[in-house]
C-alpha positions in Angstrom: 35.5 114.7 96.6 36.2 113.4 93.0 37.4 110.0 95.1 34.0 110.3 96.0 32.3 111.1 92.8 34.0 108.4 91.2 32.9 105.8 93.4 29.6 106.3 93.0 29.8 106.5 89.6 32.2 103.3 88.5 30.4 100.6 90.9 29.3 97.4 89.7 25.6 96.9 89.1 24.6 95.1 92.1 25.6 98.1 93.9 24.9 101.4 92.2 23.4 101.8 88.5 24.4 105.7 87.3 26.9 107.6 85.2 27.5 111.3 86.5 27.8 113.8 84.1 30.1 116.8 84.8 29.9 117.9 88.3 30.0 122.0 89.5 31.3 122.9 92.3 30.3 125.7 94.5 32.4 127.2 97.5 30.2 127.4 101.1 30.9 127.3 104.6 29.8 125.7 107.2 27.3 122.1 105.1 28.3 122.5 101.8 26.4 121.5 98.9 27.6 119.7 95.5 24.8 119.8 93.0 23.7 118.5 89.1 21.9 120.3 87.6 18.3 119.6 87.7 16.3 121.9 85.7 14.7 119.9 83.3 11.1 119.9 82.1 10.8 116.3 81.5 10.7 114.4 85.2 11.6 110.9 84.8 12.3 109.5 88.3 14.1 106.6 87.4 17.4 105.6 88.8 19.7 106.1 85.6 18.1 109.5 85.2 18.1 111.2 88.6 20.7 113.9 89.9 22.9 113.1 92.8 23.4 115.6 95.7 26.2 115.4 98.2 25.8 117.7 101.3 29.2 118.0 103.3 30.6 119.7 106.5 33.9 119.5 108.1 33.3 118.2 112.1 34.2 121.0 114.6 38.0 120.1 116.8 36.6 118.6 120.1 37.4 120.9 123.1 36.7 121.4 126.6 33.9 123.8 126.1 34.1 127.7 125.5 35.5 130.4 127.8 33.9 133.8 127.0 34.9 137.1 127.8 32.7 140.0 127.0 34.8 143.2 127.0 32.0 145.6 127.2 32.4 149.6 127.5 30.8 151.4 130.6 31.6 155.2 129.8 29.0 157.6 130.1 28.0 157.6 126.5 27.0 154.2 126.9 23.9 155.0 128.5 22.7 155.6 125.1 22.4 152.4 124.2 20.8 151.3 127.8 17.9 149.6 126.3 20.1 147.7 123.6 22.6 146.4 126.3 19.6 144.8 128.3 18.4 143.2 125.5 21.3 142.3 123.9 22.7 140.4 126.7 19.2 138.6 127.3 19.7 137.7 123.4 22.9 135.6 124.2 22.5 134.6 127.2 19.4 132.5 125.7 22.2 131.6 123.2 24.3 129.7 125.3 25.2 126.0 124.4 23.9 123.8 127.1 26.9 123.1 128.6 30.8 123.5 129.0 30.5 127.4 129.2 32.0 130.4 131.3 31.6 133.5 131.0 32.9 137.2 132.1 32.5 140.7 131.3 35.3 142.8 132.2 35.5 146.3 131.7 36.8 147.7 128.5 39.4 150.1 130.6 42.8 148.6 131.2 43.0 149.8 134.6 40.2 148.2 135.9 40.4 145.2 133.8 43.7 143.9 135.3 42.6 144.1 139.2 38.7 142.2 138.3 38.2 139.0 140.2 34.9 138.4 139.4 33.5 134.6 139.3 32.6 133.3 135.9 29.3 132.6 135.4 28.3 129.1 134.3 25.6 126.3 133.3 22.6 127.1 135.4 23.4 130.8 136.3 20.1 133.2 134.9 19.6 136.0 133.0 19.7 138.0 136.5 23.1 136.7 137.6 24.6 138.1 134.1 22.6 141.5 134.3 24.0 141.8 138.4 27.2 141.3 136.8 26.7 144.1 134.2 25.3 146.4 137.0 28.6 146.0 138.7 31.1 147.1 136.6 32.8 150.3 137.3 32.7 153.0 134.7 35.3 153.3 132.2 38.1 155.3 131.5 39.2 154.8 128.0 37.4 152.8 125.2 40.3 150.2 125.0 39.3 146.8 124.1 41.9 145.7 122.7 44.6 146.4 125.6 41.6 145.7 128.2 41.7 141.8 126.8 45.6 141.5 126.9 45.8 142.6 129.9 43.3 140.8 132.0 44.2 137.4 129.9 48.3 138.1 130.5 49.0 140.2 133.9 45.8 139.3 135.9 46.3 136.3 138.0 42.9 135.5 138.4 42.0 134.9 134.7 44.3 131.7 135.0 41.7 130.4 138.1 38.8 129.8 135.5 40.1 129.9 131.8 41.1 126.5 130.3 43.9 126.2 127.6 41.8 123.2 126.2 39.1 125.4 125.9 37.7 127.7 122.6 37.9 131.3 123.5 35.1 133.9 122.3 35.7 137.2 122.5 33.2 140.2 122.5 33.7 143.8 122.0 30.8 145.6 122.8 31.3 149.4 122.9 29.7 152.7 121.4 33.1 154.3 119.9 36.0 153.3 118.6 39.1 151.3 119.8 41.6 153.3 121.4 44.3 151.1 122.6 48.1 152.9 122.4 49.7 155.9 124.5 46.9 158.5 123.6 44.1 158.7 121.0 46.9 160.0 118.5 49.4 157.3 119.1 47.2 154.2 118.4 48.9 151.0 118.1 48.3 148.8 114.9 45.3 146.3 114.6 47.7 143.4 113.4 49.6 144.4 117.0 46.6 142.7 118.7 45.3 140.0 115.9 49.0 138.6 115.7 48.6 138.4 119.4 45.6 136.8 119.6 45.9 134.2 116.9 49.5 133.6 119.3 47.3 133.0 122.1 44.9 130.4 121.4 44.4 128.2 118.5 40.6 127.6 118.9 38.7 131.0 119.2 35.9 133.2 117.8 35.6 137.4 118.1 32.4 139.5 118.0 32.2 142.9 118.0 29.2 144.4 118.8 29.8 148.1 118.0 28.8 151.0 115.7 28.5 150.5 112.2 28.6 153.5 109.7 25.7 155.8 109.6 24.2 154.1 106.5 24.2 150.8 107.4 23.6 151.3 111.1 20.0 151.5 112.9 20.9 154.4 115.0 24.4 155.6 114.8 24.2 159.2 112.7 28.1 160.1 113.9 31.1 159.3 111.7 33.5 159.8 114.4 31.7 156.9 116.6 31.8 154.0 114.0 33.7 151.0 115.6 36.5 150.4 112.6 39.2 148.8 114.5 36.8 146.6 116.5 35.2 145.8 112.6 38.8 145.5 110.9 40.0 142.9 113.9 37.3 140.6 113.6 37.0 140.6 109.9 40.7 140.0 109.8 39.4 136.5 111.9 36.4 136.2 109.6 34.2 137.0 113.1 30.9 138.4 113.5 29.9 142.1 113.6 26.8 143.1 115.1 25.4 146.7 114.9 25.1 147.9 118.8 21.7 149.4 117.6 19.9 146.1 117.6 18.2 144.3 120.3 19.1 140.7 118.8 22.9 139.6 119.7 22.4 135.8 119.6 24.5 136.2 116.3 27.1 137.0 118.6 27.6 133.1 120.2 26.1 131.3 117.7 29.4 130.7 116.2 31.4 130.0 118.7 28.3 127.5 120.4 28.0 125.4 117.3 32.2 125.1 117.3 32.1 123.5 120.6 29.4 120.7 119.3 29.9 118.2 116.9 27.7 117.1 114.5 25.7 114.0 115.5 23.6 114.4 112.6 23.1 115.8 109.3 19.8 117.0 107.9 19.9 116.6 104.6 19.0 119.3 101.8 17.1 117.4 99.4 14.5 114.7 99.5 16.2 111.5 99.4 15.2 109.2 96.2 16.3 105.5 96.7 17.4 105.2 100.4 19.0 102.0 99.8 21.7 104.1 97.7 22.6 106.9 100.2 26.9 106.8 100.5 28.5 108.3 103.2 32.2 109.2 103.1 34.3 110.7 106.1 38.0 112.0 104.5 36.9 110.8 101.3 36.9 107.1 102.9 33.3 105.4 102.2 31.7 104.1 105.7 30.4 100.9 106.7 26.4 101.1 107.2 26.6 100.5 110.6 28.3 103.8 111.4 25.2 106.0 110.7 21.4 105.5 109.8 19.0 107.0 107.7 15.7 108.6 109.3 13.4 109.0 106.4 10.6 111.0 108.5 13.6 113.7 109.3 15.5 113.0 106.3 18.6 113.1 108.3 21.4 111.0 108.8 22.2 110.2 112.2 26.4 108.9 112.6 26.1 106.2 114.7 30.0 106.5 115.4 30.3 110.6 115.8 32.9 111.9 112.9 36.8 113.1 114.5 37.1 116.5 114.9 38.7 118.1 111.7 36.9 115.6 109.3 35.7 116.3 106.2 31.9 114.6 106.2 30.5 114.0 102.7 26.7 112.0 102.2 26.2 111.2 98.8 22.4 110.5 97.5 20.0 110.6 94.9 17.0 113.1 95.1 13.6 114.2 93.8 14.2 116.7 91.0 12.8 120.5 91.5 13.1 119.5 95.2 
């Protein structure tokens, strides 16, 4: 970044006219954002006076789509949250990438979990092949996700007949209680027993939980004892997404992983671009030749010509319109 900054600061004339002042910094995720500051009362639109903005994202690793695996609770209790479950899996089901998915729920209970042979669904498959799939699950035994995963992933031979190593994983938890993996609801095994495991597993992957949040911050939960905690720590501990079971809308829930299986061909940028003819873009702090990308000015977006590797650090540098 300050390769970057310095570059467009210390070119010749013929190429960029503009001394940056002190740069700050602020940490994001996903397109970050690099701003001057811009608050002043007197707009002078010139080219030695304007701010620079540099809007950044680091390219998702190219893989060979996403394998999903809903671990979803069918106890009695669940019936509860009947109306949530329909909806919820309409929600991401709608969220889907386009392509280069599979998908199974298996049931939250060890025992049945190992034995399922049920075919993936895929591209093309409706909303009324994933709720027939739902509808036939058997009932569960014991709320344990956790186990319920290992299990089917390690000591069911049919898992290996669809899942791809080359593939990101997503993982969702979607139950009304608590985790109870271990020899008996007293005896419950560590959380970092199955993160440590899981992280082991796969290099690429995403978890979700959809479960019960506390009483104050959920929707419809009013029971302590029903508040999904070791579901909650596990996927915080992976910096996942947590969904309160109460709510109809779960597209939260694949977003993530969908948007980590394609790569950016473009970049909509943040501000509105000033001087076209000056836009800089940098992959790895390396400046690229103009014919890798172009600049749309009716989207204001920068589409890459050459699509960035996976893993690299994207950086467009431009001037803007102050109080944009």
């Amino acid at each position: 970044m300050l390769f970057f900054l310095l570059f467009l600061s210390c070119t010749r004339d013929f190429f960029i006219i503009h001394d940056v002042g002190e740069i700050s910094y602020e940490a994001m995720h996903d397109i970050d954002t690099l701003y001057y500051d811009d608050t002043s009362s007197n707009l002078d639109t010139s080219l030695d006076a304007l701010p620079i903005w540099i809007d950044s994202f680091t390219q998702p690793h190219s893989v060979n789509g996403v394998d999903i695996i809903w671990v979803i609770d069918r106890s009695g209790s669940m019936q509860d949250e009947a109306a949530q479950i329909t909806l919820g899996i309409e929600t991401m089901m709608n969220a889907l990438p386009q392509t280069q998915w599979r998908l199974v729920m298996i049931n939250i209970s060890s025992i049945h979990s190992i034995n399922d042979e049920k075919f993936p669904l895929i591209p093309g498959d409706t909303l009324a092949d994933a709720e027939s799939m739902y509808a036939g699950m058997n009932y569960s035994g014991r709320e344990e996700g956790f186990t319920a995963l290992q299990r089917y992933i390690q000591d069911n031979p049919y898992s290996t007949t669809w899942m791809r190593n080359d593939a990101s994983l997503l993982v969702v938890f979607v139950s009304d209680e608590d985790e109870q993996s271990g020899n008996s609801i007293y005896n419950i095994s560590p959380v970092s027993d199955f993160t440590n495991w899981l992280q082991n597993y796969r290099s690429n992957f995403h978890v979700t939980s959809i479960v019960h949040l506390p009483p104050a911050e959920s929707q419809c939960n009013q029971n302590v004892t029903n508040v999904g905690d070791r579901y909650i720590e596990a996927t915080n501990w992976f910096g996942g997404t947590v969904i309160d079971i109460c709510t109809s809308d779960w597209s939260a829930g694949i977003n993530e992983a969908a948007l980590a299986v394609e790569p950016y061909e473009y970049l909509d940028l943040t501000k509105a671009v000033m001087y076209p003819d000056y836009i800089r873009v940098f992959i790895n702090g390396q400046p690229q030749p103009p014919h890798t990308w172009t600049y749309d000015a009716t989207l204001n977006r920068i589409n890459f010509v050459t699509i960035p590797d996976g893993g690299a650090l994207v950086e467009v540098g431009y001037y803007y319109e102050p109080r944009h």
